[in-house]
C-alpha positions in Angstrom: 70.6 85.7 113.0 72.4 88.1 110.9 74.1 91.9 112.8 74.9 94.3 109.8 78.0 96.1 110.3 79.6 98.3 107.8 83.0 99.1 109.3 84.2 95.4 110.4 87.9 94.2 109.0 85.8 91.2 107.9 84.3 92.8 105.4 86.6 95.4 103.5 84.0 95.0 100.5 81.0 96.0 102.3 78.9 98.2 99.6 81.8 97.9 97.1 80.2 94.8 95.7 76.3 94.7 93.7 74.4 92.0 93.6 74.2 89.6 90.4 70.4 89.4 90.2 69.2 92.7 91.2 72.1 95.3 91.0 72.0 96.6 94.7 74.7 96.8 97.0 75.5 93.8 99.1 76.1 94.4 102.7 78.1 92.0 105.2 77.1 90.3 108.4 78.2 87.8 110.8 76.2 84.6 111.3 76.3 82.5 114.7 75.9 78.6 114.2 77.3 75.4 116.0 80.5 75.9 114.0 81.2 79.2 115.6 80.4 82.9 113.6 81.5 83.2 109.6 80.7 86.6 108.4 78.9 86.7 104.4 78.2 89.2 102.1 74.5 89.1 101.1 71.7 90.9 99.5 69.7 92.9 101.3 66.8 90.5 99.1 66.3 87.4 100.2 67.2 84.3 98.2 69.1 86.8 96.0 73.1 86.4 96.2 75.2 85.2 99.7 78.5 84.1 100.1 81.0 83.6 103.0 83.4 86.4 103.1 86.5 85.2 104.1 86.4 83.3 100.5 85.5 85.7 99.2 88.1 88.1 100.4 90.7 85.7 99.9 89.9 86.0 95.9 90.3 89.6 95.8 93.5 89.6 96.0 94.0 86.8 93.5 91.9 89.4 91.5 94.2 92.5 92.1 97.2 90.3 91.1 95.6 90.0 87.6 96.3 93.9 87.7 99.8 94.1 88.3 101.7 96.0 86.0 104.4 94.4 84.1 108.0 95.5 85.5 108.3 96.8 81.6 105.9 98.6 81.6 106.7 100.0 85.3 110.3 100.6 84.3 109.6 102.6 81.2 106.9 104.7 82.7 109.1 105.7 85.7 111.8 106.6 83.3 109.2 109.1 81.8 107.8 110.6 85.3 111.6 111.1 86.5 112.0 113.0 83.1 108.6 115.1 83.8 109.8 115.8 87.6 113.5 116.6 86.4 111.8 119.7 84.1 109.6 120.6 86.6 112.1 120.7 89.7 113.5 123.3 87.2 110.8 125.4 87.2 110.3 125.2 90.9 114.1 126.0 91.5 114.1 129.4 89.4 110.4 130.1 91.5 112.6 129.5 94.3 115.5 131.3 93.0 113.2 134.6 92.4 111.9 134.1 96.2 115.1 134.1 97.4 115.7 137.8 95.9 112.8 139.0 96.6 112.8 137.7 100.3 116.7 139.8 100.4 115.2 143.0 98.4 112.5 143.2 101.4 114.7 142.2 104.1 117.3 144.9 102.9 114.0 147.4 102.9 113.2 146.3 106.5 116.6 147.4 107.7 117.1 150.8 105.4 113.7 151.8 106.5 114.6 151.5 110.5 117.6 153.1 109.6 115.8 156.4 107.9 113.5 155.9 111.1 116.8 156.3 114.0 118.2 159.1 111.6 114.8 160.9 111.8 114.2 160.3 108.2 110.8 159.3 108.4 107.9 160.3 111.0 106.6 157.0 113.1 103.4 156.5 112.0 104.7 156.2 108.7 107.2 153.7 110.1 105.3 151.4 111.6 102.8 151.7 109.0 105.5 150.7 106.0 107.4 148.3 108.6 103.8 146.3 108.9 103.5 146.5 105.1 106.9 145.1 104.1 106.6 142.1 107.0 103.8 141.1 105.8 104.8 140.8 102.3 107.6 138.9 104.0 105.4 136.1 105.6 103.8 135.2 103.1 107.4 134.9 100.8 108.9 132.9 103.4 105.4 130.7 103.6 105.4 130.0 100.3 109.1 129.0 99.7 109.0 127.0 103.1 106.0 125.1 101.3 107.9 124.5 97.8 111.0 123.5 99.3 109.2 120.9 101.0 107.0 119.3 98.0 110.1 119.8 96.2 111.8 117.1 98.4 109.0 114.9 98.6 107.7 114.6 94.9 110.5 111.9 94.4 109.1 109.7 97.7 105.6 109.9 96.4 106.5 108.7 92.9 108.4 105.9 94.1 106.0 104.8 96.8 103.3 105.6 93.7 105.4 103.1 91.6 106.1 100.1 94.7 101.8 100.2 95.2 101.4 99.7 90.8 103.7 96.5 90.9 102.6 95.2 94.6 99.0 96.3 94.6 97.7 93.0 96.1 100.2 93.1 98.8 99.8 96.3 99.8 95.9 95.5 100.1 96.5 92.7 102.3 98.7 94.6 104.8 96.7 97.5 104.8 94.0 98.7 107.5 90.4 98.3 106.9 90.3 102.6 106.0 92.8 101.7 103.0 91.5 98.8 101.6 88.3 100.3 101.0 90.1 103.2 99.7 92.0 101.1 97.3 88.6 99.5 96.3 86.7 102.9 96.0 89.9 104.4 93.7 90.3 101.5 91.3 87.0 100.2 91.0 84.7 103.2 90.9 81.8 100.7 89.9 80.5 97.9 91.8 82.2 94.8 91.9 80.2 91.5 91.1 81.3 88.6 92.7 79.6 85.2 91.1 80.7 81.3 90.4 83.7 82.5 92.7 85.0 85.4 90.2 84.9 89.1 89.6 83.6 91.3 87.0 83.4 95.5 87.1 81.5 97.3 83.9 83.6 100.1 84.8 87.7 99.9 85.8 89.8 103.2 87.1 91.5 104.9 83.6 94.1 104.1 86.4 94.5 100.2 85.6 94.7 101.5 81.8 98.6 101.0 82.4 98.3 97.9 83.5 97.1 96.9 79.4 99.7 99.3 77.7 102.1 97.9 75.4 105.6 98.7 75.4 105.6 101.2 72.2 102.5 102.7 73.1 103.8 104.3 77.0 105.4 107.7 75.3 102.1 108.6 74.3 101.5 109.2 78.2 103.3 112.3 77.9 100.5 114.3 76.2 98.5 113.8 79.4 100.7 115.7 81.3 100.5 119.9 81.4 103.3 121.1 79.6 102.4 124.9 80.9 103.5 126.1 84.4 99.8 127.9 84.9 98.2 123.8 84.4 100.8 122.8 87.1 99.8 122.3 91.2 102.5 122.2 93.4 99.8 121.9 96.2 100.1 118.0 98.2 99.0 114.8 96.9 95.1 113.8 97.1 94.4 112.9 100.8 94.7 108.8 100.7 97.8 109.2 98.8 100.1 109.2 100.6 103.2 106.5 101.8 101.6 104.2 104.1 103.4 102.6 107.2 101.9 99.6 108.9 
């Protein structure tokens, strides 16, 4: 007697994987026999595909091995990002730089302008309606350079933890909750995996796992995929699911 499920540790590849003969999704459940419960991924059609998942699991992550990117190809490409980061840190410093004046000019304004107001320079409704103008414009300086200064210091903690998942993807998969393995899967494998005569086959690999096929003289040409101008540039956080994982 089968119990679908389709958020059990057992199965990680739960609707990641299609089936050989028909091309719909395979689903996982547990079966109860003498031998105690094995859980299997199957068709949702009988007599169609069905295989015990623990084997199958087991297999993935021989198959992302067969993805990891050679440590010359890692070392070169890292070498190019840290050259990419370098010219946009300075960019980001001389943005910071300018906040930094114009966060003085303003405070400078703040205190002039309750001067003129104790001396009688200016009536109070003008005041307070200046004062309210100027802090506001204030907030949102300090906001914004609060916010760069922080992706500034993390840019080089997300590259390198970028770079430790590209040569240790399988290890990171196997350590990794049931939420992040399936968004491995879902990132690198955005169509189905088939899983027949105990291998794996996708029509359709991440442009991601492009670099795990580069040769050596071909990784400069990576630079013309990156923006060159600062209005193409984001300084907003990574993609949610990208971030360092701790276990």
């Amino acid at each position: 007697m089968y119990s679908f499920t389709s958020s059990n540790a057992n199965l990680p590849l739960s609707f990641f994987l299609k089936c050989p003969v028909c091309g719909g999704k395979l689903t996982g459940s547990k079966s109860k026999g003498n031998g105690g419960g094995y859980y299997y991924y199957h068709c949702q059609k009988n007599g169609h595909t069905r295989f015990r998942a623990d084997e199958a699991n087991e297999l993935f992550i021989e198959f992302l091995k067969s993805f990891k990117i050679p440590d010359e190809i890692a070392l070169l490409y890292f070498e190019i990002m840290k050259d990419l980061f370098k010219k946009d840190d300075g960019k980001r410093q001389r943005e910071l730089d300018s906040m930094d004046k114009q966060i003085k000019a303003l405070e400078m304004r703040l205190n002039n302008l309750t001067d003129m107001y104790v001396d009688g320079g200016i009536i109070e409704h003008e005041y307070k309606k200046t004062k309210q103008r100027y802090e506001d414009r204030l907030s949102v300086l300090q906001l914004k350079h609060s916010q760069l200064q922080f992706q500034k210091s993390n840019y080089s903690k997300y590259m390198e933890f970028g770079f430790s998942l590209l040569t240790n993807l399988d290890h990171y998969y196997k350590e990794a909750e049931l939420e992040v393995k399936q968004k491995i899967i879902g990132s690198i494998f955005p169509e189905k995996l088939v899983f027949e005569n105990k291998k794996y086959r996708t029509n359709k690999p991440s442009p991601l796992l492009d670099l795990f096929t580069l040769k050596t003289n071909e990784l400069p040409k990576i630079r013309k995929d990156f923006p060159e101008n600062e209005s193409e540039k984001s300084y907003g956080a990574p993609p949610q699911g990208l971030e360092p994982w701790t276990y």
